[in-house]
Backbone bond lengths (Angstrom), bond angles and torsions (degrees), N, CA, C in turn:
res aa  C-N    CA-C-N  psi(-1)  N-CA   C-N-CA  omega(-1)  CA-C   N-CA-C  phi
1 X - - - 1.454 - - 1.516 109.24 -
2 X 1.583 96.02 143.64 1.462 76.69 175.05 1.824 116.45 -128.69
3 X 1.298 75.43 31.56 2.099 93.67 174.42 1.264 105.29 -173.68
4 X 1.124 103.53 99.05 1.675 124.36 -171.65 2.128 122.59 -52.52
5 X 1.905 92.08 -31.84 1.327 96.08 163.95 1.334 112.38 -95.95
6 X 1.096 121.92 33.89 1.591 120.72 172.58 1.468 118.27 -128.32
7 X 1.670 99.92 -28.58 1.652 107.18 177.00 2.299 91.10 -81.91
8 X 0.821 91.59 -30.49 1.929 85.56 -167.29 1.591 106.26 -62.05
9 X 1.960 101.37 -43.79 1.279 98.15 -171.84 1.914 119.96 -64.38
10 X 1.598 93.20 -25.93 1.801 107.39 -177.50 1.046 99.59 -38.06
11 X 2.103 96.59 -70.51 1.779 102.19 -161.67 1.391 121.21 -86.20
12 X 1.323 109.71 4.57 1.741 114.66 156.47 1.287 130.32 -85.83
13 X 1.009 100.93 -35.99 1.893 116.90 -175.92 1.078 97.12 -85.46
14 X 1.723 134.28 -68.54 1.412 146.64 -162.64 1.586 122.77 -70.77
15 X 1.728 103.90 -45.16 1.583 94.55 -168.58 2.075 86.58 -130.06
16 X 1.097 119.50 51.65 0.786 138.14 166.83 2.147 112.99 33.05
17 X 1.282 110.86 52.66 1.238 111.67 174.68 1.228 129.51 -95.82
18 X 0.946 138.41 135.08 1.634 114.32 174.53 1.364 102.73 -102.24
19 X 1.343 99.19 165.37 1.900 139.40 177.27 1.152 83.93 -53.14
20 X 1.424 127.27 145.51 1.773 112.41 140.22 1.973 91.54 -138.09
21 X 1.058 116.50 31.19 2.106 117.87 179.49 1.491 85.17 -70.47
22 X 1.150 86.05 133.93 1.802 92.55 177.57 1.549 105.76 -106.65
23 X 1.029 113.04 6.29 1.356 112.05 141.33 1.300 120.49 -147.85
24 X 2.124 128.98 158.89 1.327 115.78 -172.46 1.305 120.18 -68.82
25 X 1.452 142.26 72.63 1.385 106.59 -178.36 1.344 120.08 -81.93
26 X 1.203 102.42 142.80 1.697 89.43 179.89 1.589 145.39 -62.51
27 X 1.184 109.62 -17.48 1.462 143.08 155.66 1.985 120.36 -71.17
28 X 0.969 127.10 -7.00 1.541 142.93 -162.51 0.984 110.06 -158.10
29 X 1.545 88.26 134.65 2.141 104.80 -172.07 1.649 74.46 -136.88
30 X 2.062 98.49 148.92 1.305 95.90 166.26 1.775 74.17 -144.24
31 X 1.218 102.74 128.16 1.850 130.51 159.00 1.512 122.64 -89.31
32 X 0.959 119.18 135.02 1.432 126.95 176.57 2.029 118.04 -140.18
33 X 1.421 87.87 123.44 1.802 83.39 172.97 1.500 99.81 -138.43
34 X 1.573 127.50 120.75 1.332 121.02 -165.54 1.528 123.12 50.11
35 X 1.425 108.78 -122.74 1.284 106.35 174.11 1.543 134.56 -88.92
36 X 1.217 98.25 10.86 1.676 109.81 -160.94 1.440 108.49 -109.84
37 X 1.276 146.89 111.57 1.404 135.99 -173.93 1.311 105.41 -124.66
38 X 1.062 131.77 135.04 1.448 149.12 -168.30 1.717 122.30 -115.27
39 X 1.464 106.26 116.06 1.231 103.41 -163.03 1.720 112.83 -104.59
40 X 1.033 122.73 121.35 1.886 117.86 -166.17 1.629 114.52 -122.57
41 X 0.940 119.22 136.17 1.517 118.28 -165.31 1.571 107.90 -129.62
42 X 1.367 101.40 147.61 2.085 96.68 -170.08 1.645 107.02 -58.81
43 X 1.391 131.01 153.61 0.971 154.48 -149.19 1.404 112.62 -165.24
44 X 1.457 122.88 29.42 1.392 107.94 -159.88 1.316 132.54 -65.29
45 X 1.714 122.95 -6.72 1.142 120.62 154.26 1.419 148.40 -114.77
46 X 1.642 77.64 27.96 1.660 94.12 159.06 1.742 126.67 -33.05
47 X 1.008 107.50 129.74 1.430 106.42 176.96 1.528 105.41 -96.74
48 X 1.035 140.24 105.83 1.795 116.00 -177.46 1.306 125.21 -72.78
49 X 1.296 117.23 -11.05 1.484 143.66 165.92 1.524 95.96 -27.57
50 X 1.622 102.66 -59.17 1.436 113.90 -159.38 1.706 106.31 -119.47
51 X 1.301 107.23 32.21 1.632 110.98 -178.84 1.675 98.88 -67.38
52 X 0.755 155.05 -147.53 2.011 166.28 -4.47 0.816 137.77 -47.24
53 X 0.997 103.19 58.44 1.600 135.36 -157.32 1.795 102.05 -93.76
54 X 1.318 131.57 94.23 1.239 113.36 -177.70 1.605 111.71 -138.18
55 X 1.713 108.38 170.20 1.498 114.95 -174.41 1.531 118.30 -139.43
56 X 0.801 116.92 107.37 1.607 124.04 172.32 1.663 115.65 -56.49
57 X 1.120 135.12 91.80 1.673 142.86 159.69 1.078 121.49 -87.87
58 X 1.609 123.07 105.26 1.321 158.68 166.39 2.002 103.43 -54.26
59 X 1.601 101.40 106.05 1.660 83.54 165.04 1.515 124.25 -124.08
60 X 0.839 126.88 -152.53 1.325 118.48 166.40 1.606 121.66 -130.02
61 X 2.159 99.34 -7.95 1.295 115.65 -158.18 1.558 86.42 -128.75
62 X 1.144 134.41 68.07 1.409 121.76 -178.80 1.419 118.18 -66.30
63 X 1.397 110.18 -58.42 1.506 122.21 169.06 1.671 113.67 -38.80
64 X 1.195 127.01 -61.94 1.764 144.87 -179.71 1.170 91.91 -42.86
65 X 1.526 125.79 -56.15 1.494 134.17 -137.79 1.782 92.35 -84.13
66 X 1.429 116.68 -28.49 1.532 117.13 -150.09 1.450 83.16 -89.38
67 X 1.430 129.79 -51.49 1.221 148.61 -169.35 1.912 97.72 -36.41
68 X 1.579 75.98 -71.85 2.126 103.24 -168.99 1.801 102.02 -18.71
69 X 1.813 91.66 -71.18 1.311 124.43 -178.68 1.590 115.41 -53.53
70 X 1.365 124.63 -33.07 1.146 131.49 168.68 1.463 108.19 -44.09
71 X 1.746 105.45 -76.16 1.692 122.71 -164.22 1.550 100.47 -57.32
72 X 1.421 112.57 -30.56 1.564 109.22 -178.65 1.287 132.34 -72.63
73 X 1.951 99.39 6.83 1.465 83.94 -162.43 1.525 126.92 126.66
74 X 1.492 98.26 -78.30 1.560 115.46 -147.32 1.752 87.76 -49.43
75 X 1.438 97.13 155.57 1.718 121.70 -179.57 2.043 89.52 -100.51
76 X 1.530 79.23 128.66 1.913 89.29 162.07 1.381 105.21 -98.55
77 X 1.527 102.38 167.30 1.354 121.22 -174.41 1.706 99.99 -79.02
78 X 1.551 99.76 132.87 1.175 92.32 -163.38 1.969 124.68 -66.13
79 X 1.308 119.55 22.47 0.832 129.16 163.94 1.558 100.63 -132.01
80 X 1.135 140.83 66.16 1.387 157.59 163.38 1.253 117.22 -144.34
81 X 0.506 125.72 56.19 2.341 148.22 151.78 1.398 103.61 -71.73
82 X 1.774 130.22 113.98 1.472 123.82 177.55 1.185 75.49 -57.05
83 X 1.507 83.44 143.47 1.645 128.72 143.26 1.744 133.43 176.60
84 X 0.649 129.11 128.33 1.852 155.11 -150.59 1.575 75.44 -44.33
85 X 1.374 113.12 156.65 1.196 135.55 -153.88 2.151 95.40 -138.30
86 X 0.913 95.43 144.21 2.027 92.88 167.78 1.348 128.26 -53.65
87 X 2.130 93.73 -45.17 1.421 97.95 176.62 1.420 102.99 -74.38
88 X 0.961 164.55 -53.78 1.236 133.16 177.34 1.897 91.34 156.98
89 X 1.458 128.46 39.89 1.148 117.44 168.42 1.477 105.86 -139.97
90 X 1.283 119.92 148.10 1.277 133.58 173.00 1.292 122.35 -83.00
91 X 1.131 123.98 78.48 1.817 135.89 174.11 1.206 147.01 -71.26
92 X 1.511 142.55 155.14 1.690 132.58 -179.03 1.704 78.26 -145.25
93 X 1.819 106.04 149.12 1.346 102.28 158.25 1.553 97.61 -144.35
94 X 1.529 88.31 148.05 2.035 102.85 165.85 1.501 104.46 -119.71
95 X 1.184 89.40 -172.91 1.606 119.71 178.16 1.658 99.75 -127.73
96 X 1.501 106.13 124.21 1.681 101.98 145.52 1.180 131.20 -78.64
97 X 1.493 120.28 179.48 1.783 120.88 159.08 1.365 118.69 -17.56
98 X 1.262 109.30 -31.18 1.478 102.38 -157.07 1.916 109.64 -117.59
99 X 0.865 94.89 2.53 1.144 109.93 175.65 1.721 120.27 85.47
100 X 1.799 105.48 16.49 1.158 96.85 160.69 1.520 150.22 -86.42
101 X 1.216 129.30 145.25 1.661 106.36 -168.30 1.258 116.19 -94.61
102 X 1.070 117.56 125.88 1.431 129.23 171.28 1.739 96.81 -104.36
103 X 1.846 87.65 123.82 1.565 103.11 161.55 1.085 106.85 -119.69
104 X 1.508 125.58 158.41 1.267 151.34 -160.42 1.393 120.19 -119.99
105 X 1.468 140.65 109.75 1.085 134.94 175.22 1.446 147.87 -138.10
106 X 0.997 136.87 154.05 1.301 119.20 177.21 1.522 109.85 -142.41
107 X 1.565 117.52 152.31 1.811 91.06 -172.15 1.459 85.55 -110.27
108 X 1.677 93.43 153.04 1.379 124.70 173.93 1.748 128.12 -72.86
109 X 1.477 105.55 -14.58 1.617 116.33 -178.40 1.578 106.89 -118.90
């Protein structure tokens, strides 16, 4: 991350995670939604131009989740439109602030 109140507000405001750092450091973000907690550390001269920075998320609610994220807003990666995959999972992907991609999945078999 490379602005700690901007990556928190994404996945708090946007994809609905909460904070759970039990304390502020200013350098460390820790996110949590269900089972998945996400750990982010300052980066301040990240370029995102040139991030590849990415994360694979396992769901169980793909459809709900695409929906949620739909009404909320969030922008997909512009090649991230659910849709069934060959290998056998049903996916959505974005980009955060920073230019990392988070894809979304669940398998279909």
């Amino acid at each position: 991350m490379r602005n700690k109140g901007v990556t928190r507000d994404f996945y708090v405001s946007k994809l609905g995670f909460v904070d759970v750092g039990i304390a502020d450091f200013p350098n460390y973000l820790i996110v949590q939604k269900d089972a998945i907690e996400v750990h982010f550390f300052l980066f301040d001269t990240l370029d995102p131009l040139e991030n590849y920075g990415q994360i694979y998320l396992h769901t169980n609610a793909i459809d709900q989740l695409y929906d949620l994220f739909q009404k909320q807003g969030v922008v997909l990666h512009p090649a991230g439109e659910l849709q069934t995959k060959p290998w056998g999972m049903k996916e959505f992907a974005l980009l955060d602030p920073d230019n990392n991609l988070l894809t979304f999945g669940q398998r279909t078999t």
